[in-house]
N, C-alpha and C positions, 0 to 999 in steps of 0.2 A: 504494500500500500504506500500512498501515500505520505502516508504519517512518520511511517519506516524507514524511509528511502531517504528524506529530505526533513520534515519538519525536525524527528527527534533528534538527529544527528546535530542539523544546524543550532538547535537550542542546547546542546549539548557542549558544543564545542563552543558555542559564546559564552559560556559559563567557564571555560577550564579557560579562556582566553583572560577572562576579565579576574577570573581566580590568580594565573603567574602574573598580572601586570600589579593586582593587590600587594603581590610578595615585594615589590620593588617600589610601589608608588604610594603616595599618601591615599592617592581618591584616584579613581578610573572613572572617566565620563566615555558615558555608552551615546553613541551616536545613530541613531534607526533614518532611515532615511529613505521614503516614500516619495510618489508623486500622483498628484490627482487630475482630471481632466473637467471636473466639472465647475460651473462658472462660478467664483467665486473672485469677490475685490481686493485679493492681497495676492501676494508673491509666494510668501511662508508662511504654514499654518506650523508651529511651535506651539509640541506637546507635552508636558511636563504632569499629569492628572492635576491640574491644576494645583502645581508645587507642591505635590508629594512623592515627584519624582529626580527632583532636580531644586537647587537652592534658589532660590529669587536673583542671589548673585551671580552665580552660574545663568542663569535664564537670561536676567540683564545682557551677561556679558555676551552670549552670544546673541542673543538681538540686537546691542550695540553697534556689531561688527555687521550682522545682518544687514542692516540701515543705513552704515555708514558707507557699505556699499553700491546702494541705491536699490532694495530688494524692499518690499515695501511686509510687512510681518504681523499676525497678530498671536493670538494664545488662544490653546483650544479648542476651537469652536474652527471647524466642526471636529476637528480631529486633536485629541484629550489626549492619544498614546496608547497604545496596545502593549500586548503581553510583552514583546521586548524592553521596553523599558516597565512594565510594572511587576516583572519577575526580582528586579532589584530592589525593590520600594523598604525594605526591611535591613537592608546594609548600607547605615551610613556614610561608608567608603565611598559607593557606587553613585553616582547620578547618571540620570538618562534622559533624554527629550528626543522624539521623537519630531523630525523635519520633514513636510510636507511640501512638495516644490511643486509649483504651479506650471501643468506641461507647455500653457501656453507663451513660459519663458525660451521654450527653444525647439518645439515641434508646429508642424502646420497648423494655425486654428482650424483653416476647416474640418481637417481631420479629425480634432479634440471637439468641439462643437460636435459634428455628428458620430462622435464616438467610435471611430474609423481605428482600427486597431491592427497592429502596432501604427501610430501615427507616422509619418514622413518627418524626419528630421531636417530642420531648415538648418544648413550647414551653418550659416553666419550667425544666426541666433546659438545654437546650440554653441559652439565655440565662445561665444563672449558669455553664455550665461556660465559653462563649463569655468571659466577663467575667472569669473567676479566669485563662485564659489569657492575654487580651489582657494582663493586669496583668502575669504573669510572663515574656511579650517586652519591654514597655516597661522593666522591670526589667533583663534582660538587657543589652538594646541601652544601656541608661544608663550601664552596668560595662564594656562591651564595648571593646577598644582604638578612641583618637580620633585624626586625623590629627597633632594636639599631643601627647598621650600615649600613651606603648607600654602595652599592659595589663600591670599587675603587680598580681594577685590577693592580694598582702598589703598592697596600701594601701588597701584598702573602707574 
């Protein structure tokens, strides 16, 4: 089945992943990362079960970087976070938020409008939205707590 083949294995192995990075790290931020096609007015739907999966500063800082990039972002609604990030909700070490990317940042709308599946990738959009993200993990991950420092989002 299904379940067998992919689900348990993958939820498996992101547990033994985010278990050796605990051995070394203060906190592990899990990052789930989706995309939706239907109309909505933002760029990034950022899932946190409304901050019980992830610390308000942590959530800040990656919507910061979101924004600062010019990706427009809200919380929750409609997307709260699924079982990847709410499998950790109980290990303080762990934070998670799951990121919802809006396909009409880099695939054809008409396709995503009528639900045309897998959509046409429009090369020049896909490439600049690809590039404005890559920039706002490398951003992240630079803030993010180090084995040497605990993160405290008022020292940036």
């Amino acid at each position: 089945t299904r379940l067998s083949t992919a689900y348990y294995p993958y939820h498996q192995e992101l547990r033994e992943i985010v278990d050796r990075n605990l051995q070394s790290f203060s906190k592990v931020l899990v990052l789930d990362l989706h995309s939706f096609g239907m109309p909505l007015p933002t760029d990034i739907v950022l899932g946190n079960s409304h901050s019980k999966t992830a610390s308000q500063a942590t959530t800040d800082l990656i919507e910061e970087h979101l924004r600062s990039s010019g990706f427009a972002t809200v919380r929750n609604e409609p997307y709260a976070g699924g079982w990847v990030v709410r499998q950790f909700i109980d290990n303080p070490r762990v934070e998670s938020i799951q990121l919802e990317l809006n396909q009409r940042l880099y695939a054809n709308n008409d396709d995503v409008d009528t639900m045309s599946f897998p959509p046409r990738k429009e090369k020049n959009s896909f490439l600049a939205t690809q590039k404005r993200f890559k920039h706002v993990l490398e951003a992240i991950v630079a803030e993010y707590p180090t084995p040497q420092s605990p993160f405290d989002p008022k020292q940036k």
